[in-house]
C-alpha positions in Angstrom: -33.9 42.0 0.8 -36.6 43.8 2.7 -37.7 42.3 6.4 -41.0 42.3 6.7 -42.5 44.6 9.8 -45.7 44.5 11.7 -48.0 47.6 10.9 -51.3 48.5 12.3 -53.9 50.0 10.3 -56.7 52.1 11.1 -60.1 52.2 9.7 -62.1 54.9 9.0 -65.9 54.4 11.1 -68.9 54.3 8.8 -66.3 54.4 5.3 -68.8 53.6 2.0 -66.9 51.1 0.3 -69.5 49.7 -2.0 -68.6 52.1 -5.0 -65.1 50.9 -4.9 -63.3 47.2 -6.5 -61.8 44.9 -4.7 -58.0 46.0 -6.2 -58.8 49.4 -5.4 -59.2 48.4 -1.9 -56.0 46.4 -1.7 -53.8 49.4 -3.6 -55.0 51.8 -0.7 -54.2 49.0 1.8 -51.2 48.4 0.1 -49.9 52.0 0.1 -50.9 52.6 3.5 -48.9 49.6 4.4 -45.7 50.8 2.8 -46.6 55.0 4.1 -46.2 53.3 8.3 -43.5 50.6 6.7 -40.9 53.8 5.4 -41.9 55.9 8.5 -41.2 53.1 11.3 -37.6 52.8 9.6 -37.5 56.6 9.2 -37.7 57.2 5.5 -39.8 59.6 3.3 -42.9 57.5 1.9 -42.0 59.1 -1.6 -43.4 57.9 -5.0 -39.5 56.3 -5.6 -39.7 54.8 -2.1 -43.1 53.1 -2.5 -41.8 51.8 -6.1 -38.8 50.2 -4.6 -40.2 48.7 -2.0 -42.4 47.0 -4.4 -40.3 45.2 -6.1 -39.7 43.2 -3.1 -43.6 42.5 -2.8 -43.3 42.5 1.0 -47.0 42.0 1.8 -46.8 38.5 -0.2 -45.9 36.9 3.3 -47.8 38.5 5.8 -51.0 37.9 7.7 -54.0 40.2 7.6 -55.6 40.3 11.0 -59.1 42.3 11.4 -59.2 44.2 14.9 -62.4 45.7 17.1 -62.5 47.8 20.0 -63.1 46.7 23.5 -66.4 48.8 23.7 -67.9 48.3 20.2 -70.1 45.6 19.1 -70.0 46.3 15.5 -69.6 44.4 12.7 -67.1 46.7 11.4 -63.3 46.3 12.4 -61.5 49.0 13.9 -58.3 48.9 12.2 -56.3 46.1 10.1 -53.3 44.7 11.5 -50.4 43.1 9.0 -48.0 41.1 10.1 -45.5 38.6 8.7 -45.3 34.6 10.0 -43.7 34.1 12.9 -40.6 33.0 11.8 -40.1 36.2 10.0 -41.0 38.5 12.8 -38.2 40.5 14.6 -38.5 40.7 18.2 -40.3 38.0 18.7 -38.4 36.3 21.0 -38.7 38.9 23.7 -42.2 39.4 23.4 -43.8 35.9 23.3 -43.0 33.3 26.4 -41.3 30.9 23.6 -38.6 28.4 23.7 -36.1 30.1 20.7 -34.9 26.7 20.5 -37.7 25.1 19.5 -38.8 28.0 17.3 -35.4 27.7 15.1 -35.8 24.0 15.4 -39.3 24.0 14.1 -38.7 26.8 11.7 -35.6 26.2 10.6 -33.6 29.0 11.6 -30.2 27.5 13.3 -27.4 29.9 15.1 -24.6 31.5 12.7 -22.0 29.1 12.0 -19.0 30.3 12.2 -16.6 30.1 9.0 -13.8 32.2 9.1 -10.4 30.1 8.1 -8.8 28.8 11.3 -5.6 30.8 12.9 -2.4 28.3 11.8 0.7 29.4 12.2 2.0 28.8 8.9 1.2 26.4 6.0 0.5 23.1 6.4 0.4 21.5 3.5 3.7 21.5 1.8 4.4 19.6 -2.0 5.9 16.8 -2.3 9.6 16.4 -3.5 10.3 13.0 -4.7 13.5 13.2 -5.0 14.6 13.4 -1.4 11.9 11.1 -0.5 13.9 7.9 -1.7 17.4 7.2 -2.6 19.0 7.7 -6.2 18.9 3.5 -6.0 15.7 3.2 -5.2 14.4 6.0 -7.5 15.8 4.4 -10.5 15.0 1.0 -9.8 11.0 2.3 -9.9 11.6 4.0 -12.7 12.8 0.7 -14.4 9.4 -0.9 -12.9 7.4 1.4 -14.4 8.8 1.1 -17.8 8.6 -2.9 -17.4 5.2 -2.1 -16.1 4.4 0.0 -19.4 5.4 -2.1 -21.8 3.7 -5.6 -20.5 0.7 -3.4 -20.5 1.0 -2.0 -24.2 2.3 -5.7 -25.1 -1.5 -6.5 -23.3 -3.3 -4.0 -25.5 -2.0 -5.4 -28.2 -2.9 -8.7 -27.2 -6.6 -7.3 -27.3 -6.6 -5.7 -30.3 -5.2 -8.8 -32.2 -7.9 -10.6 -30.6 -10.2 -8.1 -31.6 -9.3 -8.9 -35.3 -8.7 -12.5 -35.1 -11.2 -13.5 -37.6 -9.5 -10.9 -40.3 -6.3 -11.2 -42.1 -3.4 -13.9 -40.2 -6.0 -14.8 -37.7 -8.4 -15.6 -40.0 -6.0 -17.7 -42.1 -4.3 -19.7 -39.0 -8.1 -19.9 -38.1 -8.4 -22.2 -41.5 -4.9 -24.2 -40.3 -2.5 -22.4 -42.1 0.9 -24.0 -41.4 4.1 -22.5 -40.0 6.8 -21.3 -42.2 9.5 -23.9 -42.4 12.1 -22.4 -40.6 9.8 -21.3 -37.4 9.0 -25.0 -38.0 12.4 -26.6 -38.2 13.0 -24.7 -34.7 10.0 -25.5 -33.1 10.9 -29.3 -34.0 14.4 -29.0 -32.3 13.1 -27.5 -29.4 10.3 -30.0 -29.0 13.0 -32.8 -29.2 14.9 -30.8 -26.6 11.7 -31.2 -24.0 11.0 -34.8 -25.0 14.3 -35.4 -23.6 14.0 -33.6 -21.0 10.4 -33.3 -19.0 7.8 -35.0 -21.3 6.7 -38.9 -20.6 7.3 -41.0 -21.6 10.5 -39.9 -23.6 12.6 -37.8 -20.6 12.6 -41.3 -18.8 14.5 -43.1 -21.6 18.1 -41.4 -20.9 21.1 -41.7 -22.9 23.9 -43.9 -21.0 26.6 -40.3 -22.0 26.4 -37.2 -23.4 25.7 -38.2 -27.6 24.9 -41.8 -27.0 22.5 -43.8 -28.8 22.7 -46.5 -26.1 20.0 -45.6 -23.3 18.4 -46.7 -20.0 15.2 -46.4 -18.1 15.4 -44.0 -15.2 11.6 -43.3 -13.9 10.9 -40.7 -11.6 10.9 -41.6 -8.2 8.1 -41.7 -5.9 9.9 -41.3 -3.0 13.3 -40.8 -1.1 15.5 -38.1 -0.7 17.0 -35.4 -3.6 20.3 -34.6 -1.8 22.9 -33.9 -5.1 26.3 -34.4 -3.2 28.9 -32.4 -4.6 32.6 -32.3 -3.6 35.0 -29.6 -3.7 34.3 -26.4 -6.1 31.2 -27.7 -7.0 29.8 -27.7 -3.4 31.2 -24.4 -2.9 29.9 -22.9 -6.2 25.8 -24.3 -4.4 26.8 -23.3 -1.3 25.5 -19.9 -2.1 21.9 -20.0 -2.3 19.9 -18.7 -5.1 19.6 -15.0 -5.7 17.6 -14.4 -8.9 14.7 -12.3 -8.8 11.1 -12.5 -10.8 12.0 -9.6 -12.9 14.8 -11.7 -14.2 12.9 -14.6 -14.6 10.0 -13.2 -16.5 12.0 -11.9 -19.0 13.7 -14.8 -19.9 10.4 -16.8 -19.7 8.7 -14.4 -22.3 11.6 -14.4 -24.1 11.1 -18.1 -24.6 7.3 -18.7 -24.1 6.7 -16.1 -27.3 9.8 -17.6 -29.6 10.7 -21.4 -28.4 7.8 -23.2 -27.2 6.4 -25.2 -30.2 2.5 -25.1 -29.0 1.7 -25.5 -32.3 3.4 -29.0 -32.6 2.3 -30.2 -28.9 -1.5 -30.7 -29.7 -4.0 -31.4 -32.9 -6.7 -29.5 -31.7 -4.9 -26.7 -30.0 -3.8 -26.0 -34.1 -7.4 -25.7 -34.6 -7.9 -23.0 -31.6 -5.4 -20.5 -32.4 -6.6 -17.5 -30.6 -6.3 -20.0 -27.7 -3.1 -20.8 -28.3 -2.3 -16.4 -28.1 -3.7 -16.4 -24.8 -2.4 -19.3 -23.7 0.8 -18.2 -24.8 0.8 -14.9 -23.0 -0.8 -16.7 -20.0 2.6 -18.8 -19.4 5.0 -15.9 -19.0 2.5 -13.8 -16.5 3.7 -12.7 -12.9 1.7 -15.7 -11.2 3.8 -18.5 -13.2 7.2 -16.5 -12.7 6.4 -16.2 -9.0 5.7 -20.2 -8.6 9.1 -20.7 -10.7 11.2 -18.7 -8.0 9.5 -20.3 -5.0 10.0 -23.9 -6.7 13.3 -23.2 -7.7 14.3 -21.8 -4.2 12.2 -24.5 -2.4 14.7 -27.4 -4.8 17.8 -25.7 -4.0 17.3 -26.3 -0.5 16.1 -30.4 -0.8 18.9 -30.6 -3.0 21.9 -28.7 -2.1 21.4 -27.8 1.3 23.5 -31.2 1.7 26.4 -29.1 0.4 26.7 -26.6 2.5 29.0 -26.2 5.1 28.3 -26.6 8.6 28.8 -23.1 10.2 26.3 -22.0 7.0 22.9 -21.8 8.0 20.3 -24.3 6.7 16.7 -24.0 6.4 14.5 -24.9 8.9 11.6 -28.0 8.4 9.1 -25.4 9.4 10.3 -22.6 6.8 10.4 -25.6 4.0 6.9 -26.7 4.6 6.1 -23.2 4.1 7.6 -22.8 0.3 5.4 -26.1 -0.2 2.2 -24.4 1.5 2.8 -21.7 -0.9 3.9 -23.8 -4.2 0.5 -25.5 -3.8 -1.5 -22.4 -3.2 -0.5 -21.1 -6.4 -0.7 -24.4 -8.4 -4.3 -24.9 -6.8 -5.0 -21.5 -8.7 -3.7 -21.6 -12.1 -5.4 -24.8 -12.3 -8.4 -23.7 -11.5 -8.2 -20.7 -13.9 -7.0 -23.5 -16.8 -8.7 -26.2 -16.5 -12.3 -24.7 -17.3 -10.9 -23.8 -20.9 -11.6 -26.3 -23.7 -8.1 -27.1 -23.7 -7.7 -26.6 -20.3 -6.7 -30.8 -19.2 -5.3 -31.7 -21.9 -3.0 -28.9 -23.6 -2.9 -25.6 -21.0 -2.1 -27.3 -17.8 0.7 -29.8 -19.4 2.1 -26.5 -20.9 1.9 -24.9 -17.4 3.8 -27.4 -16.1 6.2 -27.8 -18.7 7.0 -24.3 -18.8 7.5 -24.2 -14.6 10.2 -26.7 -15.2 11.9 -25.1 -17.9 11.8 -21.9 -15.8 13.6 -24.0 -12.6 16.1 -25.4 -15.5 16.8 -21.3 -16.1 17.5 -20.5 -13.2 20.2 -22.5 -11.6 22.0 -22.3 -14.8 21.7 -18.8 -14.5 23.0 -18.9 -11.1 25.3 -21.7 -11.8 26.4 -21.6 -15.5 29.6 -23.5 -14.7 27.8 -26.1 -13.2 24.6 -26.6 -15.1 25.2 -24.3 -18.3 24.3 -25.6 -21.8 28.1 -24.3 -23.2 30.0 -24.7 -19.7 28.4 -27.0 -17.4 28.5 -30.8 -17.1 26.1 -33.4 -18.7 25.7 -35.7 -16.1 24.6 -32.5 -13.5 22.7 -31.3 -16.2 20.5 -34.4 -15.9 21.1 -34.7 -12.5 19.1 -31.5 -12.0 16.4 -32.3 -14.4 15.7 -35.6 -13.1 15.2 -33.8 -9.6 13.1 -30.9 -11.2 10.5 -33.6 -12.5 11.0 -35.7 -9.2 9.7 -32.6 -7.1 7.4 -31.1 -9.7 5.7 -35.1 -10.2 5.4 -35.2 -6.0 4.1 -32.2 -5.4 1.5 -31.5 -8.5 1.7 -34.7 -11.0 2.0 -37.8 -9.3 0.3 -40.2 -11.8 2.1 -38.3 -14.6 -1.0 -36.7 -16.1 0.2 -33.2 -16.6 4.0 -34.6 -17.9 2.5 -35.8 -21.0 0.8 -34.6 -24.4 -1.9 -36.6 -26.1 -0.5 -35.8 -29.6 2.7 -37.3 -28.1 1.4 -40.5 -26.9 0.5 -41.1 -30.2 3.6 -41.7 -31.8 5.3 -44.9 -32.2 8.5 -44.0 -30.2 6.2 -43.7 -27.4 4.1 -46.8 -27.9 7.2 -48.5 -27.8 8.5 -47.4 -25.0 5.1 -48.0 -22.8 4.6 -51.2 -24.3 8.2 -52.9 -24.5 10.6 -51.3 -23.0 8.6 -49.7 -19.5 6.4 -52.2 -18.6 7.1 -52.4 -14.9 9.1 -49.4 -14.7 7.1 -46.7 -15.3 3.4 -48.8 -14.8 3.0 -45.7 -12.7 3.0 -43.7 -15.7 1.2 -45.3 -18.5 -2.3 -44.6 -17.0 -4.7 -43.5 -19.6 -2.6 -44.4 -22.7 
């Protein structure tokens, strides 16, 4: 690109210009323009020249200045001076008295930066080799994660494509109360008698005097007092070891369950009538936040209950670190109730399930830990309901204590329960029998 130059031109005296146009007068300014522009840098004013430099159109942004002489005082100027805007000009820094700096700052012109690449030594920035960044352990338990992580995310996708469809095909005939098959049924009935027995109200009160008995006797949930389980000998060495499951573990056994055991369908009326509700729900009871609350419950029981057993060079938990698991317990129940309980179903059907499914999760647990102890196929009835009783003790202090959550409408409408509020647990479990 050319850079434009001041050039001075001279006027003839007493030159007729009134027989010529206005474009004729600017091509002869024009060429005697580029004739001084060639010459000051030394080059032949050729035809070639001239038609070069025009393609640049370098008098587009200069300034025509007329000059006079000193001694005249004519009308007519002496010569025509062409010049391009300041900013443009070279040399102008030396011959006006100007602060450069405030001519680049106002013009816009700004000292070279400087961007050659730096002078390192060597490279810097080196890739990055995973696999001497962690050990072989380590690598392959995140590669486990990740495929965990995977699949509850394609088991998600699903979710929301079913729900996509819901009103088409099986959704849209469970929508119109289409029943279970009978053998889905038959299982959902046995496990439903199961946690009657177990954690619902007003049924898990009414306790078999032995394993198989139909003799039984009223053992309400107390309000108060201490959960120490004394054991003797093996026993109390089998619980002196703490428990050491982790959430990975419990989540799958809680899906495992949640998707193939709990009878939802049998616990409420109107949840039969919701069944995309009962899909969500369903899925809702085996996610991270519920498996998470399981392990600090179960952990948090193992210590009010077992800690007893321990010997006394073993260390115990401290008050301070126990008030902590309960900080935390409540932390977590305080949100999935929130998140529940603005649902339709949310009082009456998701929060009961929540907390049915937390103890059932506790139950898993220490018989996974202890199978000899508490097992369905090796352990002992009477720990068995030993444990349970304390499960609903500590789940009925610190979440349920008027027995809301421990019961199902559609339950309390049988006639085993009527029975049992109305005849048998009068006094005993008045604590109970609100709202029925």
């Amino acid at each position: 690109m050319l850079r434009a130059m001041e050039v001075v031109i001279p006027l003839k005296s007493g030159a007729n210009l009134s027989g010529h146009s206005q474009q004729d007068i600017l091509n002869a300014v024009q060429d005697e323009y580029f004739n001084r522009y060639l010459d000051q840098l030394g080059i032949a004013p050729t035809a070639a020249n001239k038609a070069q430099m025009l393609k640049f159109r370098p008098m587009d942004d200069c300034e025509v200045h007329s000059m006079w002489a000193d001694d005249t005082s004519s009308g007519l100027a002496a010569a025509l001076r062409i010049a391009p805007p300041l900013r443009h000009r070279v040399g102008y820094e030396d011959e006006e008295p100007l602060d450069r700096a405030i001519i680049a700052h106002l013009y816009g012109e700004a000292d070279d930066i400087p961007v050659e690449p730096p002078n390192v030594p060597g490279r810097t920035i080196f890739p990055v080799d995973l696999s001497k960044m962690f050990e072989p352990e380590k690598r392959q338990k995140a590669d486990v994660t990740l495929a965990e992580v995977r699949k509850h995310k394609a088991e998600y996708e699903e979710r929301v494509r079913r729900r996509a469809t819901a009103v088409t095909g099986a959704g849209h005939a469970a929508a119109h109360g289409k029943s279970l098959d009978s053998d889905q049924q038959q299982s959902f009935k046995q496990e439903l008698e199961s946690l009657k027995g177990k954690y619902i109200l007003p049924f898990a009160c009414d306790r078999p005097l032995q394993e198989g008995s139909r003799r039984t006797q009223i053992v309400p949930w107390p309000p108060h007092g201490p959960l120490d389980m004394k054991l003797q000998g093996e026993q109390a060495e089998l619980v002196s070891e703490p428990l050491s499951i982790e959430i990975e573990q419990i989540q799958v056994q809680m899906k495992s369950w949640v998707q193939n055991q709990l009878p939802l369908e049998l616990l409420s009326s109107s949840g039969r009538k919701e069944p995309q509700f009962l899909e969500d729900l369903r899925g809702a009871l085996w996610e991270t936040e519920v498996c998470q609350l399981i392990g600090v419950l179960a952990h948090l029981l193992y210590w009010l209950a077992f800690s007893c057993c321990r010997r006394p060079e073993q260390p115990r938990l401290s008050q301070f670190a126990l008030q902590g698991l309960v900080t935390t317990a409540h932390e977590s129940w305080v949100k999935l109730e929130r998140r529940h309980k603005s649902s339709k179903l949310g009082a009456s059907l998701a929060m009961p399930c929540v907390l049915l499914t937390l103890k059932y999760g506790m139950e898993v647990c220490f018989e996974s830990q202890y199978p000899s102890l508490f097992g369905e196929q090796h352990g002992e009835w009477f720990m068995r309901q030993d444990l349970i009783e304390r499960i609903n003790t500590l789940l009925m202090r610190l979440f349920d204590p008027d027995g809301t959550y421990a019961r199902f409408g559609r339950l309390d409408a049988t006639e085993k329960s009527f029975a049992l509020y109305r005849k048998r647990l009068p006094r005993k479990l008045a604590q109970y029998s609100r709202g029925v």
